[in-house]
SEFI-823305 format. One record per residue: residue in three letters; x, y, z of N, C-alpha, C in turn. Coordinates in nm, 2 decimals, padded with zeros to 4 digits. Example, Ala and Ser with C-alpha at 12.3 -4.5 7.8 and 13.67 -1.06 7.14 Angstrom:
BEGIN
DRENLO resn    n.u    n.v    n.w   ca.u   ca.v   ca.w    c.u    c.v    c.w
DRENLO  ALA  01.32 -00.57  00.78  01.23 -00.45  00.78  01.32 -00.33  00.78
DRENLO  SER  01.28 -00.22  00.71  01.37 -00.11  00.71  01.29  00.00  00.79
REM end
This chain:
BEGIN
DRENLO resn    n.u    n.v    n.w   ca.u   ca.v   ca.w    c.u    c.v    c.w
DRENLO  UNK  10.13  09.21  10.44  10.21  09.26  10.33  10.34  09.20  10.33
DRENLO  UNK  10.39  09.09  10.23  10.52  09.07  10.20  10.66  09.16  10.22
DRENLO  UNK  10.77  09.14  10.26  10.87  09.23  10.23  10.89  09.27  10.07
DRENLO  UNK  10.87  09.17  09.98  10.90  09.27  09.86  10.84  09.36  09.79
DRENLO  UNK  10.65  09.36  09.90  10.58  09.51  09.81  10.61  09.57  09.91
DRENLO  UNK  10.66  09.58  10.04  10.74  09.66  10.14  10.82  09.72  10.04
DRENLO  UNK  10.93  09.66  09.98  11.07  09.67  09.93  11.01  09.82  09.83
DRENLO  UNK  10.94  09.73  09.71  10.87  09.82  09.60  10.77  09.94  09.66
DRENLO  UNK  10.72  09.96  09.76  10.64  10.08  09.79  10.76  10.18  09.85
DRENLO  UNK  10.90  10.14  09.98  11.00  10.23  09.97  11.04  10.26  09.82
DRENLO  UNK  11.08  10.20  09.72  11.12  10.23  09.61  11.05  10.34  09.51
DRENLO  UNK  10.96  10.27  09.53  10.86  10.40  09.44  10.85  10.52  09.54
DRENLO  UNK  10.81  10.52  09.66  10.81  10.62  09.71  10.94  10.71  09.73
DRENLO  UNK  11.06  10.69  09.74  11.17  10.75  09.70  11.19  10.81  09.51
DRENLO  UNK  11.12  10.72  09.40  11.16  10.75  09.31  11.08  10.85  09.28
DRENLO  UNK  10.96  10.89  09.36  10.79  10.98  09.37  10.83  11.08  09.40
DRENLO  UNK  10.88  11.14  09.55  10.93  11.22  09.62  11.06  11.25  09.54
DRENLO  UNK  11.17  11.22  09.47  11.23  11.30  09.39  11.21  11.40  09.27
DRENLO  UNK  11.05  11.40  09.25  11.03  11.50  09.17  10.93  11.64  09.26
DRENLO  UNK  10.91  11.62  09.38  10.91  11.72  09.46  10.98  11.86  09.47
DRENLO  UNK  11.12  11.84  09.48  11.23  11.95  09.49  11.17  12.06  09.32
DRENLO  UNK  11.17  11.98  09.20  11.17  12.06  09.09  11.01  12.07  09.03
DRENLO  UNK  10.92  12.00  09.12  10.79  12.06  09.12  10.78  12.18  09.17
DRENLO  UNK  10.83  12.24  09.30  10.80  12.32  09.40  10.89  12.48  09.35
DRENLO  UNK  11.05  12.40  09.30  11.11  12.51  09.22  11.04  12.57  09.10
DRENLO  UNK  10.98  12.47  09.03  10.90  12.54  08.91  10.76  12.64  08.96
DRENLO  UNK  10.70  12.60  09.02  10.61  12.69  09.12  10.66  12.82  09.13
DRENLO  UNK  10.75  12.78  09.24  10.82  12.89  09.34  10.83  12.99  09.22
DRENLO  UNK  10.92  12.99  09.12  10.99  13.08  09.05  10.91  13.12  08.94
DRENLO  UNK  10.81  13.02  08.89  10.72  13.10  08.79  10.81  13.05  08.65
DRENLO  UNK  10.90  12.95  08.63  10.96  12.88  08.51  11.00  12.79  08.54
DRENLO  UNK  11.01  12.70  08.42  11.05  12.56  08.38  11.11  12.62  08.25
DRENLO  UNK  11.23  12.69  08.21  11.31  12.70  08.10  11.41  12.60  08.12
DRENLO  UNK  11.44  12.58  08.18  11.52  12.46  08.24  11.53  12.35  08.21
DRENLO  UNK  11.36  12.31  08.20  11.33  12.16  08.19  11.28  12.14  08.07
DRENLO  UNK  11.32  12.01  08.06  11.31  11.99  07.89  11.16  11.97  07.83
DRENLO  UNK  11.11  12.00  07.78  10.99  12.00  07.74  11.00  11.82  07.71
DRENLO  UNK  11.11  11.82  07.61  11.07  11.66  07.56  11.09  11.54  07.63
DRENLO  UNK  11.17  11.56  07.70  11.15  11.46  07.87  11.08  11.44  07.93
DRENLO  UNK  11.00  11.56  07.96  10.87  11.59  08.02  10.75  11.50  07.96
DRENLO  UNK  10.74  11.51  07.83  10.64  11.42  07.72  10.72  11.31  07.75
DRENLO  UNK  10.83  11.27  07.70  10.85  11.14  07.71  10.90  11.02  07.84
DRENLO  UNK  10.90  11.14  07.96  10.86  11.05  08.08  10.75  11.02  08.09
DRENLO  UNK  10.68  11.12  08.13  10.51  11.12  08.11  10.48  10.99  08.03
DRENLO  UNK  10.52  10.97  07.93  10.44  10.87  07.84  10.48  10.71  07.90
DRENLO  UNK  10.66  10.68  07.97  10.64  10.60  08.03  10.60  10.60  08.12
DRENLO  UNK  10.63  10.67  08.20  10.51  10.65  08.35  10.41  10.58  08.36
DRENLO  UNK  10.32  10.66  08.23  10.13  10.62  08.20  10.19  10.44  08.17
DRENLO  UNK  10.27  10.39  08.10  10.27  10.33  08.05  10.29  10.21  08.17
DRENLO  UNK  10.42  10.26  08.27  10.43  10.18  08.37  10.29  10.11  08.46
DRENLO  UNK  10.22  10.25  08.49  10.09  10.25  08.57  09.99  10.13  08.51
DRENLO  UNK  10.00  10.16  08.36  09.89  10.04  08.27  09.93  09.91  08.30
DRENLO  UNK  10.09  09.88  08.31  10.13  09.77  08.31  10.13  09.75  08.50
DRENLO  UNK  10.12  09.80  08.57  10.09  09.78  08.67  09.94  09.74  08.76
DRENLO  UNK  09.88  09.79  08.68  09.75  09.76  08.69  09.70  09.62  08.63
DRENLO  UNK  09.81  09.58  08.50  09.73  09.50  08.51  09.77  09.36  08.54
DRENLO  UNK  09.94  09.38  08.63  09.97  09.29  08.74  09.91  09.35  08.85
DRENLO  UNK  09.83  09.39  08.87  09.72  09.45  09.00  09.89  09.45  09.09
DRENLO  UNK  09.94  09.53  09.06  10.10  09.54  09.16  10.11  09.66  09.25
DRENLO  UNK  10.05  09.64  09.36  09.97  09.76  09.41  10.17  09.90  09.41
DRENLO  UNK  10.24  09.87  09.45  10.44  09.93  09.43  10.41  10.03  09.31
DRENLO  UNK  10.36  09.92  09.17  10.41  09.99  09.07  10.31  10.12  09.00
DRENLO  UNK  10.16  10.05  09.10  10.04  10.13  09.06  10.06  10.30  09.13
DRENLO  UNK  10.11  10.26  09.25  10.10  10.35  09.34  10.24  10.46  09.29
DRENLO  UNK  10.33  10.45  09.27  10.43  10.48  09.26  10.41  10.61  09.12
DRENLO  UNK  10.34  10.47  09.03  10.35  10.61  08.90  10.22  10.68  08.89
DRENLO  UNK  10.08  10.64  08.93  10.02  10.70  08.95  10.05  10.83  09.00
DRENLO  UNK  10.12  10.90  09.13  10.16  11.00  09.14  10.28  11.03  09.06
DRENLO  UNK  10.39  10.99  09.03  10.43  11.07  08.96  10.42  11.13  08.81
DRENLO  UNK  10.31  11.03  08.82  10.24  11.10  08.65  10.15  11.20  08.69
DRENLO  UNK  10.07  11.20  08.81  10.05  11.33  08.83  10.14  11.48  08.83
DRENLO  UNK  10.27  11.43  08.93  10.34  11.54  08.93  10.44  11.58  08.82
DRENLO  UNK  10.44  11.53  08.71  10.54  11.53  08.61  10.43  11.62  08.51
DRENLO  UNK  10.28  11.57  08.52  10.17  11.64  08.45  10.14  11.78  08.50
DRENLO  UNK  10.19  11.80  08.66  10.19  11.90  08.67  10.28  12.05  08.63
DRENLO  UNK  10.41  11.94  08.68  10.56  12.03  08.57  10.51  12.06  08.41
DRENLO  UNK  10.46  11.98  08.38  10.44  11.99  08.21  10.35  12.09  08.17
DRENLO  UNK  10.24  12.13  08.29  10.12  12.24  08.26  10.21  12.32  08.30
DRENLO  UNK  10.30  12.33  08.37  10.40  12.45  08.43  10.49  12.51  08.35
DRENLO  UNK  10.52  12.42  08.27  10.65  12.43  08.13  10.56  12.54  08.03
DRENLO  UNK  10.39  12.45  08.00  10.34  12.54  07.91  10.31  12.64  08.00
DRENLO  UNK  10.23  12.69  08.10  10.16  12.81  08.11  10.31  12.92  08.11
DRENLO  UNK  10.42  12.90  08.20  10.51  13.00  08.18  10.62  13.00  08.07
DRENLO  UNK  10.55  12.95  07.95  10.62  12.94  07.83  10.68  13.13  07.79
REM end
């Protein structure tokens, strides 16, 4: 493995791991009034979008990176609706 998908897998994994703290708060507390609903859609949508575009430079950094955080942003977002 090269230093620069070294470089890009720290990077994503740091930009991944910062949606941890306000996944765990939304849990914990039972709300997301806080968080913006439309952020939430409109991250979400680049994320997916990053992942697509990373897939199809087979760029394992950029695959890896938004893959989960399109999970955990999808999870905030089920969180926003169910404690609407």
């Amino acid at each position: 493995m090269d230093s620069v998908t070294i470089l890009g897998l720290i990077a994503g994994t740091l930009t991944t791991i910062a949606f941890l703290p306000q996944l765990f708060k939304t849990w914990q507390s039972k709300s997301a009034k806080d968080v913006s609903l439309g952020m939430l859609m409109i991250f979400s949508t680049g994320v997916f979008l990053w992942l697509i575009y990373g897939i199809y430079l087979q760029a394992l950094p950029i695959i890896l990176a938004n893959l989960i955080t399109l999970i955990f942003n999808l999870i905030i977002l089920g969180l926003k609706i169910r404690y609407r």
